[in-house]
N, C-alpha and C positions, 0 to 999 in steps of 0.2 A: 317821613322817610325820604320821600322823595326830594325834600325841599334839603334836606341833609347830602346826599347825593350830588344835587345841584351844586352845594354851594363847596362840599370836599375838591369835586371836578375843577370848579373855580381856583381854590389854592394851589393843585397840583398845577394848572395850566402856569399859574402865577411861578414857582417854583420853578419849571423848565424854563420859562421867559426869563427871570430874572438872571438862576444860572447858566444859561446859554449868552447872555449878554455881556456879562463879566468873562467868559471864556473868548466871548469874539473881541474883547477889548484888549485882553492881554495879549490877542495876537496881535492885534494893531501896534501895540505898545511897546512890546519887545520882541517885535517880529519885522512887521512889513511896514511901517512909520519909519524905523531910522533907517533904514537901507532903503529907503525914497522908490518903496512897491507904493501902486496905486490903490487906494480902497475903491471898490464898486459903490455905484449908487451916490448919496446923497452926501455920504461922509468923503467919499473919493473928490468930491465938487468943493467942501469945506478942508480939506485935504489941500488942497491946492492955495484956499484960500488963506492959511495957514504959514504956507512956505511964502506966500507972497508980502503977508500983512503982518504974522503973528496973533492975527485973532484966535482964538480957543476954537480948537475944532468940535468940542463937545456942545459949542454954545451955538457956533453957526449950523451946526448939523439941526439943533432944535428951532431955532430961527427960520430956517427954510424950511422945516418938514409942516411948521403951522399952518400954511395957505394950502398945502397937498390934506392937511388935515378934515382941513374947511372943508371941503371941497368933495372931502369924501363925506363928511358925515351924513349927507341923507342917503347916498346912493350903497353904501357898502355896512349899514347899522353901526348902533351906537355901539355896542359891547365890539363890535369888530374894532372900531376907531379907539376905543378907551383902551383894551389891552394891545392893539398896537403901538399905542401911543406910550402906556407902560414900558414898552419894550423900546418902542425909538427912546423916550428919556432917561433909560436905565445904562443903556450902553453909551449913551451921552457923557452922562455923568461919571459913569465906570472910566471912560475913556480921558475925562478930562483930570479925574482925581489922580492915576494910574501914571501920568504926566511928571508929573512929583519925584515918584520913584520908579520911574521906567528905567531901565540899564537894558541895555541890547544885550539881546542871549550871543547872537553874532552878528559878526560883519560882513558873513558871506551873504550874498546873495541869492543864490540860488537854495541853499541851505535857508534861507528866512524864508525864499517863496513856496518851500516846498512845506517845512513846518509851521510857517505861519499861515498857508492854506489848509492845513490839517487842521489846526485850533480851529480857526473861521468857520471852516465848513463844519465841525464838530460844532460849533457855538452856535451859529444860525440853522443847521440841521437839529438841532435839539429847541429850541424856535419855532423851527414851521410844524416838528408834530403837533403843537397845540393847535393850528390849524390859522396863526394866525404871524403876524409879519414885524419885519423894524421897520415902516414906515418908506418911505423914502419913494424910490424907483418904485417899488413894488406897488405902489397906490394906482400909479398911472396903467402900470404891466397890468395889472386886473383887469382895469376901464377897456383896454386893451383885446384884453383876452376874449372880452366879454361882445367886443366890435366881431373879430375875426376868430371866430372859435377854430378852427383849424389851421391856429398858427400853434405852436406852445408857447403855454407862460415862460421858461426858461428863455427862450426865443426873445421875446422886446426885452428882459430882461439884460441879456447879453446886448442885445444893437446898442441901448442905450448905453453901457459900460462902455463900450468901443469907441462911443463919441466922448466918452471922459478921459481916455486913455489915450487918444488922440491929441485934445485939448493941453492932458501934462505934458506929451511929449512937444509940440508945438511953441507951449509956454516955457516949457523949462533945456530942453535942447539935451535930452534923458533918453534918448532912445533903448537904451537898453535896459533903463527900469521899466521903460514898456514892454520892454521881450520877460523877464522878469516877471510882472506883473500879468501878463496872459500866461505864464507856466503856474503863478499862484491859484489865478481864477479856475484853470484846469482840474488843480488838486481839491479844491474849494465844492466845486460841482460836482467831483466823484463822491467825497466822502459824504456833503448833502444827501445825494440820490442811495449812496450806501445806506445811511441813517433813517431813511425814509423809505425806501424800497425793498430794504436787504441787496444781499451778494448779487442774487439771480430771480427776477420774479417769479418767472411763471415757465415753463416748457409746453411747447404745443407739437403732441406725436400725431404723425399717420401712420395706419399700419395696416398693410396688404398683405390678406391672407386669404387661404380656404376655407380658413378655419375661426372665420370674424365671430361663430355664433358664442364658441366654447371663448373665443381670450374677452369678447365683451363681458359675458357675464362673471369673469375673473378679475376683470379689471370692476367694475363695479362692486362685486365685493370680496376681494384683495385688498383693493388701495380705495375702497369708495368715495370713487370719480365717478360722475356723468359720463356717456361715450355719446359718439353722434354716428349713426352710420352714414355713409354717402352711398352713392352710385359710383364706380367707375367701371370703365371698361378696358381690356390692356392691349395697346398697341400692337405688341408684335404677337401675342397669344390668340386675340380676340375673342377675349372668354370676358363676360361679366365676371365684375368681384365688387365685394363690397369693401368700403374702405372704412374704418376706425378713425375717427377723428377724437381726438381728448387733451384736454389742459391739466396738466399737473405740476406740484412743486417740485424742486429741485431735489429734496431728498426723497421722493419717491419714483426717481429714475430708473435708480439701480432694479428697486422692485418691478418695477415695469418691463425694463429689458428681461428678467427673470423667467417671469411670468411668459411674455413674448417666446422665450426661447426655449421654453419647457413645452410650449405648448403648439408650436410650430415652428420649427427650426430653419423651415424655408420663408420664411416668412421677410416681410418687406419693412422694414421700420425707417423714419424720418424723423428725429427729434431738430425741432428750430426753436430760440428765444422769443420767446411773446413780453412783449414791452408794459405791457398789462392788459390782464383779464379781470372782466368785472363779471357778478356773479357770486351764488350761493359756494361755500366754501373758498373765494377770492377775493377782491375787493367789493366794497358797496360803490355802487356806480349811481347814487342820491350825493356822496361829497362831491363836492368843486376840489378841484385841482387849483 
């Protein structure tokens, strides 16, 4: 059973790969390719080299990603490198057959960067749930990430793009496909972190009351959350109070304000965005980012 498990995981992984790669191809294709938007990464480098030479951008994308390949294999495991590798030669190839009969959806601009960042990021956002990459930038942005843990991955990702989108504008005298092409990346990286994150991760409430003993044990089993109580003390009162500290989702807000105001109406609340919580009922904080 297990070994069935195992290998079901395996297909479906294969499945989001394959279909995430042909969706980010089609945005290349009849999206952000004719109306000369830059691709990030590996294919943005073969992208250029394309407009220069006429070489198949499917062909040099896979030409260059082998040495990054090499390079990872002992350090990041075989099954990492094998289904990335999957996925860098599938939107390779998506992208070079698609060639053929690509027709531009339009000629706008700004309308290709905004829907051909949607596709993109819907295509390599359905990619990275498997947990695993198209190759390219993303090889080194790990090595990377793994030097300076308190940068973000998204982070060397993006620096590195900036010096390729430099480079087209540079070489081809496009400045506005580079204005362009940073309002794609934008849209690219919302709908990613959408796909990946949801809407709104996590909410992180304080809440000052008299009355912390009755809303903790409501809140624990209302909406069974953990609470954390603190220490504080109030400034212009100087009465000890204890404060409420709790992480919840976004649809258990409303209950929580409820709760709160059923139950002390004087009461103190602070809801702020938590970028992620890890933890029982939130994320496992054993995956790598």
């Amino acid at each position: 059973m297990p070994v069935f498990h195992k290998f079901n995981g395996l297909w479906w992984d294969l499945t989001r790969i394959i279909a995430g790669s042909f969706i980010a191809a089609v945005s290349f294709r009849f999206f952000t390719f004719p109306n000369n938007i830059v691709s990030g990464g590996i294919t943005g480098i073969a992208q250029i080299i394309n407009m220069l030479s006429g070489f198949p951008v499917g062909v040099a994308t896979i030409l260059m990603n082998v040495p990054l390949f090499v390079w990872a294999w002992k350090k990041l495991g075989r099954k990492f490198v094998v289904l990335t590798g999957v996925c860098m030669a599938c939107s390779s190839v998506f992208i070079d057959l698609l060639a053929a009969v690509a027709v531009p959806v339009t000629r706008e601009p700004m309308l290709a960067a905004v829907y051909g960042g949607l596709l993109n990021g819907l295509g390599w956002g359905l990619v990275y749930t498997t947990g695993y990459t198209g190759g390219g930038i993303d090889i080194p942005a790990r090595f990377l990430r793994r030097q300076y843990p308190h940068i973000n991955f998204g982070t060397f990702v993006l620096g590195m793009n900036i010096v390729i989108i430099i480079a087209f504008a540079a070489i081809f005298r496009k400045f506005e496909s580079c204005m362009y092409t940073l309002i794609c990346m934008y849209v690219v990286n919302k709908v990613e972190a959408l796909i990946l994150y949801g809407p709104v991760n996590s909410r992180l409430c304080y809440i000052i009351s008299d009355k912390s003993d009755e809303l903790r044990h409501a809140i624990t089993e209302q909406l069974g959350r953990g609470a954390t109580l603190l220490q504080g003390h109030g400034a212009w009162s100087g009465k000890e109070k204890q404060v409420i500290l709790c992480a919840v989702k976004p649809v258990q807000l409303g209950r929580l304000r409820r709760i709160v105001r059923e139950i002390d109406v004087n009461s103190f609340l602070v809801i702020s965005d938590a970028r992620s919580v890890y933890g029982r009922g939130f994320e496992n904080i054993q995956v790598e980012d």
